[in-house]
N, C-alpha and C positions, 0 to 999 in steps of 0.2 A: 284487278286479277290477283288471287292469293299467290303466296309460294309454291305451294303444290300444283297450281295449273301452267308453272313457269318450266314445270318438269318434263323433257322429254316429249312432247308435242312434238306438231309435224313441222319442221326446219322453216317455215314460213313465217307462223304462229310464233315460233320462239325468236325469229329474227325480229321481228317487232316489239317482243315483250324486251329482250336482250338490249336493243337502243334505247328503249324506257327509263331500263335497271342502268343503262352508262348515265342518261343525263341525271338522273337521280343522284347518283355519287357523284357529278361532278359538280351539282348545284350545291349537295352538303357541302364537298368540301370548300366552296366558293364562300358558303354564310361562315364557316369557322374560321378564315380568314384567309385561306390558302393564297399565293399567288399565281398560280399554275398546278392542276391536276391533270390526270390522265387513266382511265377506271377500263377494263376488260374484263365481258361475259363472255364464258366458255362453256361448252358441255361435248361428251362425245361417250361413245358405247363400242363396244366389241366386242367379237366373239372368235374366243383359239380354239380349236381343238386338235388334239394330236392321237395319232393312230401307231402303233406297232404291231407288227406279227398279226395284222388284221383286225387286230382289237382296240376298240377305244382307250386311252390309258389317262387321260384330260379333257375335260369341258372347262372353257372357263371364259367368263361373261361378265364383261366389265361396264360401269358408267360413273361416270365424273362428271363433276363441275365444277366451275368456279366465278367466283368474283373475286378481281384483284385490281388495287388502286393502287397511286401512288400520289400524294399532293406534296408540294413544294412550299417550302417557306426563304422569296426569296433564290438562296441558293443550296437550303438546306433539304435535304429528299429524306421522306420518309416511308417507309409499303407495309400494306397486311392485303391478305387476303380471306376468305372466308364461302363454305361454299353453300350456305344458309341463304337464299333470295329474299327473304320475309326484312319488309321496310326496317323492322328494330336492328336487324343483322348487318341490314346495307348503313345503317347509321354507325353502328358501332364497329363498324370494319374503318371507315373514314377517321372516325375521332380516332380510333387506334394509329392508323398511317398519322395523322396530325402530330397525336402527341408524340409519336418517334421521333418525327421531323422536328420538332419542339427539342429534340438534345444531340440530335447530329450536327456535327462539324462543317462550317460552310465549304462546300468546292466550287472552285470557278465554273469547273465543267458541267455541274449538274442541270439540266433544265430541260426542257421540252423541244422541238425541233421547231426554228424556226419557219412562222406560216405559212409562204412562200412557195417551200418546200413540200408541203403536203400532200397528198394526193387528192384530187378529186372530180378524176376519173376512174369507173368502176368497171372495166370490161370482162364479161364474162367468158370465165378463160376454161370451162368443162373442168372443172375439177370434182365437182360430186357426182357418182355414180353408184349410190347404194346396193348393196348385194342383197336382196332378200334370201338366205339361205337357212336354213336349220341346224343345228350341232349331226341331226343322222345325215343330210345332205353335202355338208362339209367332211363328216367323217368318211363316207361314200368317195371322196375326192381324194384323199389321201390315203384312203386303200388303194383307189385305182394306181394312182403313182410309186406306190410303196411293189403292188404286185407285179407293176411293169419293169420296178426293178428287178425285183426276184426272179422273173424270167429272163433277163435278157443271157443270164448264165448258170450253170450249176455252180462255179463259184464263189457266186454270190449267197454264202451262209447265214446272215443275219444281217439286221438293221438296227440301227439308231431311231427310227422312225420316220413316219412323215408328217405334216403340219397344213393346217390351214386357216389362214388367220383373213379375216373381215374389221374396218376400222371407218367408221363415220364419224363428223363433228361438224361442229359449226363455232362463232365467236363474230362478236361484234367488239371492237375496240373503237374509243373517243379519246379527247381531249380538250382542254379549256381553250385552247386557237382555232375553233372550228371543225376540228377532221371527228368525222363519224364514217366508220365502214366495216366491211366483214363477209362472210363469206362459210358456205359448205363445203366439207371436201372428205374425199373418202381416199384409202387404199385398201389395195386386198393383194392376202400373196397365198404361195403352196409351194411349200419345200419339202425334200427327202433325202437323204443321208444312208445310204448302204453300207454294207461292211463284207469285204471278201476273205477269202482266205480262210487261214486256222492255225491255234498256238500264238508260235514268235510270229507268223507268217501273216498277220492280220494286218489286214488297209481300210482305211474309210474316207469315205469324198462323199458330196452333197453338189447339189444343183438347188435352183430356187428362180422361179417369176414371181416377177410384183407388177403392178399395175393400179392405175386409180381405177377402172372398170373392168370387173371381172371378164367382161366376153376380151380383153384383150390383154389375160395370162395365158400363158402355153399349154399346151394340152398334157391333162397330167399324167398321160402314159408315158408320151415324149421327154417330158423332165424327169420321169422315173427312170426311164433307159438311157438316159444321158447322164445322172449318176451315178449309175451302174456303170457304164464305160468308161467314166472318167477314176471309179472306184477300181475298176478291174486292172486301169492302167499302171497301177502306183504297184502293182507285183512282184514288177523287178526292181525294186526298191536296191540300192546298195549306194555306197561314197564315193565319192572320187577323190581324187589329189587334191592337192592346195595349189592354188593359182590363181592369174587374173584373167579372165575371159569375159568374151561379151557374155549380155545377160539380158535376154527376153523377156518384158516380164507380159504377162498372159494380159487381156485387157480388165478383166475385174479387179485385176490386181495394180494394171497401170493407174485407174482411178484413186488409187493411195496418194502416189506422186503429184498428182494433178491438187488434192488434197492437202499434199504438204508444202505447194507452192501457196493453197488461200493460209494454210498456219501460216507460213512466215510474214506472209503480206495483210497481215490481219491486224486492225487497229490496235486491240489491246498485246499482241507480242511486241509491236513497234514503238505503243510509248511506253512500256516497260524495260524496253531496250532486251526486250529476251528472242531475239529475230537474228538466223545468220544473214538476213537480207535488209538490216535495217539502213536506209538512205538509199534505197536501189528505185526508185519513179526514174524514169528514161535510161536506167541502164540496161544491159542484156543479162538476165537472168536464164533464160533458156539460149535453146540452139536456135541460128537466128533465119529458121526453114518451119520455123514456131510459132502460131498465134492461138492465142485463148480469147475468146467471146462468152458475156454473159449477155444471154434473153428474159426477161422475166415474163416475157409474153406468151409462152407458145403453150396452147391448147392442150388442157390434159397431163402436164408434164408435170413432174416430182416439186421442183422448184419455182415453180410460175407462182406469180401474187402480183399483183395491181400495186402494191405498198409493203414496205417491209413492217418490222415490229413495234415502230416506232409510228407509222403510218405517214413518213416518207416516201412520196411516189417511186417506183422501180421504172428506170428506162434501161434499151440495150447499148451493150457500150463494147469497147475493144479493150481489154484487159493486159494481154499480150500483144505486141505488133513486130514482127519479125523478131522473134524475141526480146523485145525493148518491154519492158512492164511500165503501164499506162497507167495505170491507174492502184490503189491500193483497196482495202474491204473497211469502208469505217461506219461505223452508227456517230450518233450527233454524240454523245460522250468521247470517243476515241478520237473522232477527229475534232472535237477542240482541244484535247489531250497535245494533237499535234499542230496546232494554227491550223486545219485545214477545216473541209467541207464534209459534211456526210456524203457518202454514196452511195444512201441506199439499203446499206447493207445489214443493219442491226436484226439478228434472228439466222445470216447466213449469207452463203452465196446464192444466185440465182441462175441454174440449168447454163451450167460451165461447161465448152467447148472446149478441148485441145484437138488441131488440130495439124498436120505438116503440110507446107507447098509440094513434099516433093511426094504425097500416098499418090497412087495411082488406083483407081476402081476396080485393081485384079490385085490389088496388095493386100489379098487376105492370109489367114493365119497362115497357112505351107506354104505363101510368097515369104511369110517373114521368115519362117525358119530357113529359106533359102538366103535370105538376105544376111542372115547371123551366122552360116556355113556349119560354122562348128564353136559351141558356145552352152550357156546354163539356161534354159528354157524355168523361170520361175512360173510355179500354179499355187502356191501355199506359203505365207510369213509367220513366223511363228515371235510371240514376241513384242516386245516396244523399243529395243533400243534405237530410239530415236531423237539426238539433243538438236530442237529445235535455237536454241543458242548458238550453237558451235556448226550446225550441219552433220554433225557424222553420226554416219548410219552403222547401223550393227544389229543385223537380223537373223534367228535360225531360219531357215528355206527350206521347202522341198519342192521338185520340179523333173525337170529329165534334161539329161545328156542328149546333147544333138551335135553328129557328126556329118559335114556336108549335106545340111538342111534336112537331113531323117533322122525322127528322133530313135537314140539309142535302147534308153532304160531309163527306168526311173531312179531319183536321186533322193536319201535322205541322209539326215543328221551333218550337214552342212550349215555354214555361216557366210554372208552375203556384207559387204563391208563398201564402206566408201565414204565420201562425205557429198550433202544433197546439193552443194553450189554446183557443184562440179558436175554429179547426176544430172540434174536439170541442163545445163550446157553441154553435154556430151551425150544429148541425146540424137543417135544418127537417123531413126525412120520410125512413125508413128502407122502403123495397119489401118487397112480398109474395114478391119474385123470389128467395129465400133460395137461396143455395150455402157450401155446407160445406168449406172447404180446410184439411186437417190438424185441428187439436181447434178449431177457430173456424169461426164461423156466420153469418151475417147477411146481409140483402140488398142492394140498391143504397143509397146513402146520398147524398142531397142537400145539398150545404150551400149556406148562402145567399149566398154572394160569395167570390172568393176573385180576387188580381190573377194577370191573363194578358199574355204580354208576349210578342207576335210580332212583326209585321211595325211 
């Protein structure tokens, strides 16, 4: 089969051609004398388009690929990549990776994951779900959301636009200990972003679904009128005093935290020693009414994979246990960094769970704001101050005032401060109101004081 019939075929055809183009690079690099290689075929397409004021304003239509190798001398690692399929290209990407490896400096850690380890089991966990759509039928999708905004008020003067984006691929990854495997997968999302007001008076907020199969994004009047009310909201925009008060944060936003707990417990912060959690396996890192679970199994979901990026089998494990952290995030590099084990993890976490013993199934968002009395309702971070090292956080915010669980007014040009050990452990109640952004889950999360510094 030439290079050009390796292109863009139907996900079948290239899955076949794609373990070809692995053993192929792992055979060169095997005659050149490698001791251990590892080679990944990649390709994938999509399509953006963005709509304002009704009118198309972007098409745009992408396709990639690649081949990327890596062969080992020993303990010395070398990589190229190249996204030419044609036999002279697949040879001379190899000798390339070779001859790097040929002057890089031996590391103990460097090397392939031991076989054992490997996966191979492939269950098919519904991740591809291709959208057949058009740039005029995607643009049609994002008018409909964009004008749903616009009615829900007169208010509502102008837009940012709205979007809709479709993403397919596929990839076959190998290696010289036996692991061949790979897999299709698609996402597809529709966002919109309104703007209310006028002059100094102006607000903008946005809404967004994503999904790996289109029939199970939200319908895009819905997400257009939902950021139009969340835009309308932010009206009463003004400061408050400086103080320490509880602090809600909304649940898109909770998934930050849930996020800066994989940072600190992530192989590479921990043998860098750049982690405010570094030696924390069976201590209490959260509040201990707390547990986090990763799945890598479940059907459909953001983070599911049979194998991480190493091609490491993925199992489900307890991460958190009554706030005790169980376990850490390491790929076969980071954790011989630290004597320990892979777990799985190289490429990310896998469809992370926070959740609390004490949420009850009526603890949705107006339970929580009942539960926070009177406190800072966070919906927006503006910002990065955030030193993973030391823990301390330091964010602009905007959000609302809530006085005896009814929110007040909207709040801006505030700063949110603390440090995240303490965040994490002074977390008092996690909501029913659970949203799922990328392979992380959980719902609003309350902590009990954190300093506010406005006016």
């Amino acid at each position: 089969m030439s290079d050009q019939s390796a292109s863009f075929l139907p996900i079948a055809q290239n899955q076949a051609r794609f373990r070809e183009l692995v053993s192929e690079a792992l055979s060169h690099a095997k005659a050149l004398g490698a001791s251990d290689a590892t080679a990944e075929v990649s390709e994938s397409r999509g399509l953006s388009v963005s709509v304002r004021n009704n009118d198309i304003e972007t098409v745009e239509q992408t396709r990639d690929r690649s081949l990327d190798v890596t062969v080992f001398a020993g303990q010395r690692r070398g990589s190229a990549s190249t996204s030419d399929f044609s036999p002279e290209a697949l040879r001379e990407t190899v000798a390339a990776a070779w001859h790097i490896a040929s002057y890089t400096a031996a590391d103990p850690a460097a090397g392939l994951p031991e076989a054992g380890l490997l996966a191979t089991e492939f269950p098919d966990l519904s991740l591809h779900h291709p959208w057949d759509i058009s740039a005029e039928g995607a643009a049609e999708l994002a008018i409909q959301a964009e004008r749903a905004a616009n009615k829900t008020s007169k208010l509502i003067t102008n837009t940012d636009g709205a979007s809709v984006d479709t993403y397919e691929g596929h990839f076959v990854l190998g290696n010289s200990r036996g692991f061949m495997g790979g897999y299709p997968y698609s996402r597809h999302s529709l966002s919109v972003a309104p703007i209310a007001g006028r002059g100094a008076n102006m607000q903008r907020d946005y809404w967004y679904t994503t999904a790996r199969a289109a029939s199970d994004l939200a319908d895009p009047a819905a997400v257009g009128r939902y950021a139009a009310e969340r835009t309308l909201a932010r009206l009463s925009a003004r400061r408050i005093k400086t103080g320490r008060f509880p602090v809600l944060f909304e649940a898109p936003l909770a998934i930050g935290l849930l996020g800066a707990l994989v940072q600190a417990t992530s192989g590479g912060a921990l043998y860098r020693k750049a982690s405010f959690l570094l030696d924390s396996l069976g201590r209490q890192v959260l509040a201990d009414h707390l547990d986090v679970t990763e799945n890598p199994h479940i059907p459909g979901a953001m983070g599911s994979s049979a194998f991480d990026s190493e091609g490491v089998r993925t199992a489900a494990r307890d991460v958190v246990v009554a706030g005790a952290l169980q376990g850490y995030f390491l790929s076969t590099y980071t954790a011989r960094k630290l004597n320990m084990q892979t777990t799985g993890n190289a490429g990310g976490s896998h469809n992370l769970s926070l959740t609390s013993r004490l949420t009850r199934p009526d603890d949705d968002f107006r339970a929580m704001l009942k539960k926070m009395d009177t406190g800072f309702l966070v919906t927006e971070l503006i910002g990065q101050g955030v030193n993973y090292v030391t823990g301390d956080y330091s964010r602009g915010a905007f959000g609302y005032w809530v006085k005896g669980g009814e929110i007040q007014h909207a709040v801006q040009e505030v700063t949110i401060a603390g440090n995240l050990a303490d965040m994490l452990r002074q977390i008092v109640a996690v909501g029913a109101d659970t949203i799922t952004r990328g392979s992380k889950t959980t719902g609003s999360i309350l902590i009990e004081q954190m300093a506010i510094a406005g006016q």
